[in-house]
C-alpha positions as CSV (number, residue, x, y, z in Angstrom):
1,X,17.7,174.4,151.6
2,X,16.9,174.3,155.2
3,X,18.8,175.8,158.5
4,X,20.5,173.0,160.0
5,X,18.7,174.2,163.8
6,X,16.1,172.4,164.9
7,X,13.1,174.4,166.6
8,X,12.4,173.5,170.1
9,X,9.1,171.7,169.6
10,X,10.6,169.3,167.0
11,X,13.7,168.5,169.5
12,X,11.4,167.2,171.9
13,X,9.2,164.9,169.2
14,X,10.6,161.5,168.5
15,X,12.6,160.9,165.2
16,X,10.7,158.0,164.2
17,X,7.8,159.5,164.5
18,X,8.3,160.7,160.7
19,X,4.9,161.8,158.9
20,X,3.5,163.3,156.4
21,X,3.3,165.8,153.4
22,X,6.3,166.5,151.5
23,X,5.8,166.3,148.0
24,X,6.7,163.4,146.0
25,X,8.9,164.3,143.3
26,X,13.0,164.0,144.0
27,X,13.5,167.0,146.0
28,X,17.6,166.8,143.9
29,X,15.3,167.4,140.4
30,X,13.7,170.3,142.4
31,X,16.3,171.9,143.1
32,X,17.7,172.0,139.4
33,X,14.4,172.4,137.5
34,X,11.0,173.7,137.4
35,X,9.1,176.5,138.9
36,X,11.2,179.4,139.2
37,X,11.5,181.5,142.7
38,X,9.3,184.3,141.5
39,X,7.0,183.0,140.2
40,X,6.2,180.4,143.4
41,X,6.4,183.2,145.6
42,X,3.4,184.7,143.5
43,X,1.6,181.6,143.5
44,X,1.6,181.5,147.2
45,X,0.9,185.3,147.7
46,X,-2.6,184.8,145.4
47,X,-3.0,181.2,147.6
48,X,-3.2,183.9,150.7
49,X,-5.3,186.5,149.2
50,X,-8.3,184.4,149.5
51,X,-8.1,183.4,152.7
52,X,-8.1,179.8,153.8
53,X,-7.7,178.3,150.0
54,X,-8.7,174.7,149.3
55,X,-10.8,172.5,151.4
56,X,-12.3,169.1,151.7
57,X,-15.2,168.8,154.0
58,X,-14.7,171.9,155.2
59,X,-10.9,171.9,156.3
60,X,-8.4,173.4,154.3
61,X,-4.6,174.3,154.6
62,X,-2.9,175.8,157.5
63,X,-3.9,179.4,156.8
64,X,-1.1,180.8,158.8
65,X,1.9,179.5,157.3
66,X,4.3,181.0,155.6
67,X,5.1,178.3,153.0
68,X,2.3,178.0,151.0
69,X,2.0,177.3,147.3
70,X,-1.1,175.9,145.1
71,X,-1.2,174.1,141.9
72,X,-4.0,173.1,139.1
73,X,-4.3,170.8,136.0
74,X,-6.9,169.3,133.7
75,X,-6.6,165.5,133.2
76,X,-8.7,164.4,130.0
77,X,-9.4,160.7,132.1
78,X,-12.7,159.7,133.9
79,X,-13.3,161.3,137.6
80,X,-13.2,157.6,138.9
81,X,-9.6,156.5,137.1
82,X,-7.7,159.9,138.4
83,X,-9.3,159.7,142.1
84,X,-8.2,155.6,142.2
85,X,-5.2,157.0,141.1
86,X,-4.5,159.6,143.5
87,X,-5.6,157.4,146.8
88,X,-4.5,154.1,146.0
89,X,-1.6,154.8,148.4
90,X,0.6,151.9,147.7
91,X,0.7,152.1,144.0
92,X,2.4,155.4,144.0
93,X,6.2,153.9,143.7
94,X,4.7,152.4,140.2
95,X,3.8,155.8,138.9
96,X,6.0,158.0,140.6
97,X,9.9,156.7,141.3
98,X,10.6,159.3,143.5
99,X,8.3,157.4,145.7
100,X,11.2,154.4,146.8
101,X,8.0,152.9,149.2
102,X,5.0,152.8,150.5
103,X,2.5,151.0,152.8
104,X,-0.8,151.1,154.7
105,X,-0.7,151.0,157.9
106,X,-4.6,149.8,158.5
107,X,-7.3,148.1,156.2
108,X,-9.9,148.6,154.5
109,X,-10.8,151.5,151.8
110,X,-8.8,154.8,152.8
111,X,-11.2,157.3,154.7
112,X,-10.6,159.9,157.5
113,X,-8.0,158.2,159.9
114,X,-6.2,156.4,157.5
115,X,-2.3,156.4,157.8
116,X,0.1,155.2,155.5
117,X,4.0,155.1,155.4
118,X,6.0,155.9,153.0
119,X,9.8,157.2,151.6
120,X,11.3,159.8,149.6
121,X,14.8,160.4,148.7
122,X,16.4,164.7,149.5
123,X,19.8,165.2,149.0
124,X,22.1,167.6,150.2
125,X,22.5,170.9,150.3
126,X,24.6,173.4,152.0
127,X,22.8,173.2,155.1
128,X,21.3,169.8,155.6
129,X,22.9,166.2,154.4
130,X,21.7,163.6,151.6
131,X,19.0,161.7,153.1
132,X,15.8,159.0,153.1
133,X,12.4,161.1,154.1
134,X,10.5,158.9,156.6
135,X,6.9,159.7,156.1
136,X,3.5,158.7,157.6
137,X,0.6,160.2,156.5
138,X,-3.0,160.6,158.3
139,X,-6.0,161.4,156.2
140,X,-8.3,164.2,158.1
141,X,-10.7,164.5,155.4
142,X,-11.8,162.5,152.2
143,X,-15.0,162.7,150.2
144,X,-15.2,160.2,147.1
145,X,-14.9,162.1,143.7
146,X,-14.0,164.9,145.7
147,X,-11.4,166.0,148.1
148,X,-8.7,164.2,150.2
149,X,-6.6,166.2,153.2
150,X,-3.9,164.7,155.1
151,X,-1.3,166.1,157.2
152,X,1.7,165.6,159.4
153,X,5.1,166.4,159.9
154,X,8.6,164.3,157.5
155,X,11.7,163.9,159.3
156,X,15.0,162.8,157.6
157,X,18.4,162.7,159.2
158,X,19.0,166.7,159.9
159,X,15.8,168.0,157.9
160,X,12.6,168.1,159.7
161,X,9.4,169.9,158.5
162,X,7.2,170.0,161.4
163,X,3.9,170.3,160.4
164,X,2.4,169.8,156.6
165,X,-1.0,170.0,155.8
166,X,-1.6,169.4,151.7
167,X,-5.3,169.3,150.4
168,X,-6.7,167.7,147.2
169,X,-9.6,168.6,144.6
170,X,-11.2,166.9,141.9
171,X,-13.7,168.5,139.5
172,X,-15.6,167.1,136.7
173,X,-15.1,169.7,134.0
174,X,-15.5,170.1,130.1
175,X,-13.3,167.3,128.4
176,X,-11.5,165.6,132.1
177,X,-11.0,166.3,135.5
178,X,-9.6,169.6,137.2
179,X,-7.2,169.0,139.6
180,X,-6.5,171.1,142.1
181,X,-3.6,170.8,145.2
182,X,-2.4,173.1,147.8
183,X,0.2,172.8,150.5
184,X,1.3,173.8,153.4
185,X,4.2,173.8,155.8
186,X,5.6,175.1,159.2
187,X,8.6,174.5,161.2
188,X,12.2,176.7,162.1
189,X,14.1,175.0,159.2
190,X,11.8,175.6,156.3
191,X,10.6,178.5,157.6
192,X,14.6,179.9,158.1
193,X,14.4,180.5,154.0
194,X,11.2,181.1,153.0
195,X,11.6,181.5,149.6
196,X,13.1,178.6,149.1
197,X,11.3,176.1,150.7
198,X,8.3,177.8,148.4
199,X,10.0,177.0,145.4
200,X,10.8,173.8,146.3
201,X,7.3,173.2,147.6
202,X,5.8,174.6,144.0
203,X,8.3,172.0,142.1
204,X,7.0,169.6,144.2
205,X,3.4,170.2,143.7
206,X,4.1,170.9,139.5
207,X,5.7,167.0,139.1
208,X,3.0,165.0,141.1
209,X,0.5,166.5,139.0
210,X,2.3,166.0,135.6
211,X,2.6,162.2,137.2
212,X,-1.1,161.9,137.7
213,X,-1.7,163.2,134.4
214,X,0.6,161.5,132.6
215,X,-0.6,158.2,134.2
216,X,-4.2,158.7,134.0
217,X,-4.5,159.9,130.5
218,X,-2.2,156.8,129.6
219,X,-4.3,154.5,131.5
220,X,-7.5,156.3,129.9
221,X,-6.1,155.4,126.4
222,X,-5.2,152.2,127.2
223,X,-7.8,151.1,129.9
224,X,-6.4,147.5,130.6
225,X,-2.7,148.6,130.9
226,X,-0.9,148.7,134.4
227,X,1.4,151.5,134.8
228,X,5.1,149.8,134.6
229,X,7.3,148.6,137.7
């Protein structure tokens, strides 16, 4: 998955210093299922062709990298249930196992500045070992109804991706919500096989949004039922 050397800037960062935005689903399922290599490297080339992609409040993806991939949906659920959904941070174990924890790190409703911690299972591959993804995220931007950014780096034992930047949208459309996500990433071991770290990135994207559909349409059904533990 990723070259086992590390770039210089990431030798000199602390390892506990883990953060942010790998996606959520079980980076093992990625790597068996989902979006094939093709077609995630054309989702990221149409993600480039328009320039700077997605944004919330004005900031958008790292229009630079070479990792990029982008991902829509429509979720028949109210605006309101999918957003709550999507930035109630420390609910996402219950709808998304991949997710083994996570934690705010300050009170108070989630706005720009916000970090939160949280875990992820990868396992191995024939360049980097099984291991626990320590993440915290910061928020940049966040608009009720609208658009959530956050960004960081996520650093497990021998896999580092040094900077992520992944933005949300939420759009009120005919019959739900359209959902929209884009992410970035940048770093020497990612960036060592492109393609790759794409298609991961695109299986990534694809599960959290079948989650949050799944959950939210479930939830919409049955308004007074808790996703399950």
């Amino acid at each position: 998955m990723f070259s086992a050397a590390r770039s210089t800037s990431s030798a000199r960062r602390p390892r506990t210093a883990a953060a942010l935005t790998i996606s959520l689903a079980t980076v093992a399922g990625l790597l068996a299922t989902g979006v094939p290599a093709a077609q995630a490297a054309q989702v990221a080339q149409a993600a480039q062709a328009d320039g700077h992609g997605l944004r919330c409040r004005g900031e958008g993806v790292d229009p630079a990298a070479r990792i990029r991939y982008r991902a829509d949906i429509v979720i028949k659920a109210p605006l309101s249930t999918v957003f709550d959904l999507q930035t109630d941070v420390e609910r996402w174990p219950v709808w998304q196992p991949p997710v083994l924890s996570a934690k705010r790190l300050d009170p108070g409703p989630l706005r720009a500045g916000s970090r939160f911690r949280w875990t992820t299972p990868a396992p191995a591959t024939a360049t980097t070992p099984a291991t626990t993804l320590h993440i915290t995220s910061t928020v940049r931007r966040l608009k009720r109804d609208a658009c959530i950014l956050w960004s960081g780096p996520a650093v497990g034992e021998g896999v580092r991706i040094d900077q992520g930047v992944h933005v949300w949208t939420f759009t009120q459309v005919k019959g739900g919500v359209r959902v929209r996500t884009e992410e970035t990433w940048t770093g020497g071991q990612v960036e060592a096989d492109v393609p790759t770290a794409t298609k991961i990135l695109g299986m990534g994207l694809e599960a959290w949004l079948h989650d949050l559909k799944t959950t939210a349409e479930a939830h919409t059904a049955a308004p007074h039922a808790q996703p399950a533990t």
